[in-house]
N, C-alpha and C positions, 0 to 999 in steps of 0.2 A: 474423483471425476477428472477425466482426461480429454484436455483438445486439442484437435490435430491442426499439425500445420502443414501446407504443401509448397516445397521453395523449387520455385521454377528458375533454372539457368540455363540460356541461350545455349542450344548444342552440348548437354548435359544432362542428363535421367533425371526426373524429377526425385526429390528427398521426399519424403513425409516423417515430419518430424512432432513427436507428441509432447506435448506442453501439460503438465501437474496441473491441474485446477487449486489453489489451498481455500479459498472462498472470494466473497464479493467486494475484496476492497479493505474493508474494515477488519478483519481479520489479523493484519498486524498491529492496526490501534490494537485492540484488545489482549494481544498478547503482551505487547507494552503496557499496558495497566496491571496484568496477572502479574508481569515480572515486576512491578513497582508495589504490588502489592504484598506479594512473596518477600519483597525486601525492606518492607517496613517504608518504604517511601511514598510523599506525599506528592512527590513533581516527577516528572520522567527529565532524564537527563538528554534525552533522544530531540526531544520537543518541550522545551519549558514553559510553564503556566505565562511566560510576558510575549512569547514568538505565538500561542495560540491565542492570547487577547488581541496581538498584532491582526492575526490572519483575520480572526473573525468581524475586528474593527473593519478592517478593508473591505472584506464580504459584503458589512451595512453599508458601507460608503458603494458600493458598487449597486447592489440594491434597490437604494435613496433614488 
């Protein structure tokens, strides 16, 4: 899947420029798990199991 962009500049032809779709987001989570799991590991070095207890603590406190 492909989206386009269209970049307008003052006195300048407009570009249309097409942007890759790769999916919704989560798409790199998951590939970060496949390569954690391909390599025998149990934490991503990317994002470690205490920075996402961080985030999701702050999430509840926002939440609250």
């Amino acid at each position: 899947m492909t989206d386009q962009l269209t970049l307008s500049v003052f006195d300048q032809k407009d570009r249309v420029i097409d942007l890759p779709c790769s999916g919704n987001g989560y798409n790199y989570e998951a590939a970060e798990v496949m390569n954690c799991l391909r390599s025998g590991k149990l934490e991503s070095n990317l994002i470690p199991l205490d920075e996402t207890l961080s985030i999701m603590q702050t999430l509840d406190q926002i939440r609250a």
